[in-house]
C-alpha positions as CSV (number, residue, x, y, z in Angstrom):
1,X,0.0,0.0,0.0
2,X,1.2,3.2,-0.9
3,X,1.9,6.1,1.3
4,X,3.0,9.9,1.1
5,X,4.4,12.2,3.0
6,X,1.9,15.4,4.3
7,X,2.8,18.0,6.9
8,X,5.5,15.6,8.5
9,X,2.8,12.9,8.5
10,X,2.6,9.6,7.1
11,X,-0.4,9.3,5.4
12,X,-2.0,6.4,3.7
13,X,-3.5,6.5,0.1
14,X,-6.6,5.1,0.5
15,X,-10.2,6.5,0.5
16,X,-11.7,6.7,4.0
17,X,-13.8,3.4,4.1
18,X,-10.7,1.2,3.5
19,X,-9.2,-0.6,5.9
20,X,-5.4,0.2,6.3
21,X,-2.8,-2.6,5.9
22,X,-0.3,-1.1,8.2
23,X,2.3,-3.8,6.7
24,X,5.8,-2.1,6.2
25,X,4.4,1.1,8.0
26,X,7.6,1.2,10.9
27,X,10.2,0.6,7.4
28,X,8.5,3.1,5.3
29,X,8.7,5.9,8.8
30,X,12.9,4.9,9.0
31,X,13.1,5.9,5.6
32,X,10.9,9.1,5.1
33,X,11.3,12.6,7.3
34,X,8.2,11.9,8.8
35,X,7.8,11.9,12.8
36,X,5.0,9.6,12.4
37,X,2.1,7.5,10.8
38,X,-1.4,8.9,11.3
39,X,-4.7,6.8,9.9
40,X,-8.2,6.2,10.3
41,X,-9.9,3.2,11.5
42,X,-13.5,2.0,11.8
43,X,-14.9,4.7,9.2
44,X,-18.4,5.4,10.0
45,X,-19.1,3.7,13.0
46,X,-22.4,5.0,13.8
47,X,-21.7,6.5,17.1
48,X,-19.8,10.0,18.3
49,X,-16.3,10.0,18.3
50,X,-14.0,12.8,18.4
51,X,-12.8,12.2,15.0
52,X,-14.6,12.4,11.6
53,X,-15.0,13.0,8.1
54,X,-17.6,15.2,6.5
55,X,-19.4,13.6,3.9
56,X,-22.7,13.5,1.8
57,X,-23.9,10.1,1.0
58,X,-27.2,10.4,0.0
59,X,-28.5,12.4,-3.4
60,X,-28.7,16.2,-3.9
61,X,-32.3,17.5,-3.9
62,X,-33.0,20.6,-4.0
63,X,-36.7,20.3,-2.3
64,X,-35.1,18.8,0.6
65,X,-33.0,22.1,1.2
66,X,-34.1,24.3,3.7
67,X,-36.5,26.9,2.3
68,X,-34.3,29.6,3.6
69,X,-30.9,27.8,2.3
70,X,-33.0,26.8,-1.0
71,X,-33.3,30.4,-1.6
72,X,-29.7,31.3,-1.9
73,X,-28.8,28.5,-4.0
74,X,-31.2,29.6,-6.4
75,X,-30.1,32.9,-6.4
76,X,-26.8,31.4,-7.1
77,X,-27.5,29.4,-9.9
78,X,-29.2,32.5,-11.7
79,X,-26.1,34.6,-11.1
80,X,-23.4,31.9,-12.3
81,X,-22.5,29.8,-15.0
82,X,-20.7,26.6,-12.6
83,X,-18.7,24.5,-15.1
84,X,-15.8,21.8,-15.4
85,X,-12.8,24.4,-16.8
86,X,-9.3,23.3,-18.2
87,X,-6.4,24.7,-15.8
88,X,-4.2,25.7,-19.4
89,X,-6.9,27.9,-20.7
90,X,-8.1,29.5,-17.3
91,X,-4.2,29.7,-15.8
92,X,-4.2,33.5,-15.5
93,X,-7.7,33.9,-14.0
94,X,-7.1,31.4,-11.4
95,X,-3.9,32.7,-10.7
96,X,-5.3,36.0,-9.9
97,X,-7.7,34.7,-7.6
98,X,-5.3,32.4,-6.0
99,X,-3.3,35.4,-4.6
100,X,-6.1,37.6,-3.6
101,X,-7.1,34.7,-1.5
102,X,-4.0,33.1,-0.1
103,X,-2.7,37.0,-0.1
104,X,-4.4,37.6,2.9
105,X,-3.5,35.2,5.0
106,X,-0.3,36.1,7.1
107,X,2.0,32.9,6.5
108,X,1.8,33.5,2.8
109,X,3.0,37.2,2.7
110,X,6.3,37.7,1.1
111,X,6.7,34.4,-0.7
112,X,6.6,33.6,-4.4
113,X,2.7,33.3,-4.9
114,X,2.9,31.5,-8.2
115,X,5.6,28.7,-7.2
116,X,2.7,28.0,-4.6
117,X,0.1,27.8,-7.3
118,X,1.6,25.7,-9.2
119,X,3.2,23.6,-6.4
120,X,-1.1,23.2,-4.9
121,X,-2.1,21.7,-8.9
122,X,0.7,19.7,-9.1
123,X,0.5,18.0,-5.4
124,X,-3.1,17.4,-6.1
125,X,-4.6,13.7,-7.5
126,X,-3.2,13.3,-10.5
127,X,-7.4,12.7,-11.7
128,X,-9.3,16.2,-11.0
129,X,-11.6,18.1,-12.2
130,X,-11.4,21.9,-11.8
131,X,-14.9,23.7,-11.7
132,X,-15.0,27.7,-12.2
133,X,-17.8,29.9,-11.3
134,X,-18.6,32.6,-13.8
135,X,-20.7,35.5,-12.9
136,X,-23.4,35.5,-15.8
137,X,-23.5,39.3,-15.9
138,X,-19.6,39.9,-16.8
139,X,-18.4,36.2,-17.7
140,X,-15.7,36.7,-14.8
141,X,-14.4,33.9,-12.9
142,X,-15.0,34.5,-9.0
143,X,-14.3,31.1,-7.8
144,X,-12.8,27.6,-8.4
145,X,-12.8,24.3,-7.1
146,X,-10.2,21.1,-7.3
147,X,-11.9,17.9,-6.9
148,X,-9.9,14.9,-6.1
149,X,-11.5,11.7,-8.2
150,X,-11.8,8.2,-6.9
151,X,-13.7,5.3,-8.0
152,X,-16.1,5.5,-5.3
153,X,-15.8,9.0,-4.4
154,X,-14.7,12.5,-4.9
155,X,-13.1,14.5,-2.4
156,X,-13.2,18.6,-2.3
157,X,-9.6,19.6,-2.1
158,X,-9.7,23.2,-2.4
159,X,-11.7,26.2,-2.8
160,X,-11.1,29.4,-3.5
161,X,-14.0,32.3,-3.0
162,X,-13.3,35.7,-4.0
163,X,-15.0,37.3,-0.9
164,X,-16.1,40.4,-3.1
165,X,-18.4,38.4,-4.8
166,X,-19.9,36.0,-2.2
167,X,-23.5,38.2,-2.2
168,X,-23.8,36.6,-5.4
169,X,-24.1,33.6,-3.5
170,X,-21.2,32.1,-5.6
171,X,-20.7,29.0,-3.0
172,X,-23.9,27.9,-2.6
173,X,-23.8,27.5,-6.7
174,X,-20.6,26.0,-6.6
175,X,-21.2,23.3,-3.9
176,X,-25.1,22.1,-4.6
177,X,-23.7,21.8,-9.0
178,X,-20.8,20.0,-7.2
179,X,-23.0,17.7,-5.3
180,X,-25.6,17.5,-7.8
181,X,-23.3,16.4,-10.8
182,X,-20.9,13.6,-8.2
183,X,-23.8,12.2,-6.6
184,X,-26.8,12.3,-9.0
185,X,-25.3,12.1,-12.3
186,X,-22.1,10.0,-11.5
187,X,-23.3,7.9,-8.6
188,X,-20.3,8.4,-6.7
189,X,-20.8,6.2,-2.8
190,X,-20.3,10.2,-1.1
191,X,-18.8,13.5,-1.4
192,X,-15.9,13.7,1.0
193,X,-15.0,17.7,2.3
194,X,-12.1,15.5,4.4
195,X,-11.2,15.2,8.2
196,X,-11.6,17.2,11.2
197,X,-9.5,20.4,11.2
198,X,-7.6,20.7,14.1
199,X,-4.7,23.5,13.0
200,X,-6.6,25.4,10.5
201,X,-10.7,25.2,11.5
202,X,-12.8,26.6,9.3
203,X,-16.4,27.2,8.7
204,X,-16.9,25.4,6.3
205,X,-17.8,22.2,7.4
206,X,-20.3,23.4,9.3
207,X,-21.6,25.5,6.5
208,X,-21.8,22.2,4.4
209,X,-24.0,20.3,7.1
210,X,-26.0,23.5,8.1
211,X,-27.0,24.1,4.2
212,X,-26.8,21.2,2.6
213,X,-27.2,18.1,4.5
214,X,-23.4,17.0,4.9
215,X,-23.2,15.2,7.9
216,X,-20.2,13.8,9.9
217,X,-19.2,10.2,9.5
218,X,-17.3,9.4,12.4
219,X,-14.1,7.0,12.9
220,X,-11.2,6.6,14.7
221,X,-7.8,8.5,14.6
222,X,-4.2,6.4,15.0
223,X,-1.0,7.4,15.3
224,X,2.0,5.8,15.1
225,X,5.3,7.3,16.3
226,X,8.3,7.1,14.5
227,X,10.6,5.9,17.8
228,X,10.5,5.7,21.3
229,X,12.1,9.2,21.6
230,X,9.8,11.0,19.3
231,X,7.0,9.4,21.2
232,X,8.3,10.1,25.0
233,X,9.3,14.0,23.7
234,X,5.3,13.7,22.9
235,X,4.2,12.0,26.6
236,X,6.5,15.0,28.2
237,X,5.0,17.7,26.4
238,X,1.3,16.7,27.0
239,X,1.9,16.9,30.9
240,X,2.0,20.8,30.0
241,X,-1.2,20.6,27.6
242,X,-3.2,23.3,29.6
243,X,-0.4,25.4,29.4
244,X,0.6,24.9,25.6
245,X,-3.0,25.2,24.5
246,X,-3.6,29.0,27.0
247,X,-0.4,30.2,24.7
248,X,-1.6,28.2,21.4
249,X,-2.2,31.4,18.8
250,X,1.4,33.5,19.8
251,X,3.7,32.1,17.0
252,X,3.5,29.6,14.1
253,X,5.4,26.8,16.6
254,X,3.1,27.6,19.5
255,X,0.2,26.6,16.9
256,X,2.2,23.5,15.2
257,X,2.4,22.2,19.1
258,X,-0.7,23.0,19.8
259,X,-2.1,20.9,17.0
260,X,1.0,18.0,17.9
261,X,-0.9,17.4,21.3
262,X,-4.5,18.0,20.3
263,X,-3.9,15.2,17.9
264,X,-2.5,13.4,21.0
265,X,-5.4,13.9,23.3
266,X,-8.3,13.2,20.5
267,X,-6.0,9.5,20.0
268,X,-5.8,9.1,23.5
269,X,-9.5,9.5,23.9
270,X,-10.0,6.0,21.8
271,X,-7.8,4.0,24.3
């Protein structure tokens, strides 16, 4: 089984509802520059755990929207034009709206904005799709998505909203023609927005379940260490949790040890 290196991590490629065959897993740690292995186990288990994906399993229908949600998304679709795009011809347009968006967060100021472009399309699946949004009344795009493609299911990798045009209600096009086209006209088993986020929450997750019907498939979270050391380095630190997480948001490292521990404490919680 094949695995790749995220963030430090070990991470298995496979889709959420596979079991892991962790055969090889201590070899494959000696030789990579990760600190450790982190999967999922018992995927959808039907009862709360502290660790989940966020998924839609069942078809889109619009009827079944809320009537106040149902509104927006209709005022979306009659705004855009949501469509599959090719990444050649629309390079410069989603270029631009990559670095109004990543140009306002704080850990991207200063660096080379198109290496990082480039760098996100080429670390994706090598099978995506990349859906645009284009506002009807200027043909402008204001949004894009890249959709990881499985056999069973997708999974939304990224999006990108230009916040000046989000009372065009641009996402709640994008993601009901997303859901609509995966689940309805492809039959994909479930849309996948990914894990829990534990160093960069967002609302989005929550937007999904609150508008759409998402809902959280819960599992279990595993981690294996790379070596004793790593792991009693880890055991140390969490004596000081309270502390670490009071101090969490004063520098980059403060957050990255944060999230180290968090992770900890959410494994611990299945022992």
């Amino acid at each position: 089984m094949n695995w790749f290196v995220y963030n430090r991590m070990l991470i298995p490629d496979k889709a959420p509802h596979e079991e892991i065959d962790l055969t090889g897993v201590e070899e494959k740690l000696k030789k990579s520059n990760a600190l450790m292995a982190r999967y999922t186990a018992n995927f959808d288990c039907g009862y709360e755990t502290q660790w989940w994906y966020v998924i839609k399993d069942d078809k889109m229908d619009l009827t079944q929207i809320k009537s106040k949600y149902r509104r927006e998304v209709i005022s979306g679709i009659n705004n855009t034009n949501v469509k599959i795009i090719n990444k050649e011809i629309y390079y410069n347009e989603m270029f631009e709206l990559f670095s109004i968006v990543m140009g306002q967060r704080p850990q991207h100021k200063g660096k080379d904005m198109e290496v990082i472009f480039n760098n996100s399309l080429i670390q994706s699946n090598k099978n995506i799709d990349i859906w645009g949004v284009f506002l009807k009344e200027s043909d402008k795009l204001v949004s894009y998505a890249v959709i990881d493609k499985y056999e069973e299911y997708v999974s939304f990798s990224e999006f990108f909203f230009n916040d000046a045009y989000l009372k065009y209600k641009i996402s709640n096009a994008l993601v009901y023609t997303l859901s609509k086209y995966y689940l309805n006209d492809e039959s994909k088993r479930y849309v996948c927005d990914g894990e829990r986020s534990i160093n960069h929450p967002t609302n989005i997750q929550s937007y999904l379940i609150r508008t759409f019907g998402f809902r959280k498939a819960y599992c279990e979270l595993r981690v294996i260490y790379r070596n004793r050391f790593i792991h009693l380095i880890v055991r140390v630190l969490y004596l000081f949790k309270s502390l670490i997480f009071k101090f969490k948001d004063m520098s980059v490292f403060s957050r990255n040890l944060y999230s180290l521990l968090k992770q900890e404490e959410i494994q611990r919680s299945f022992n």
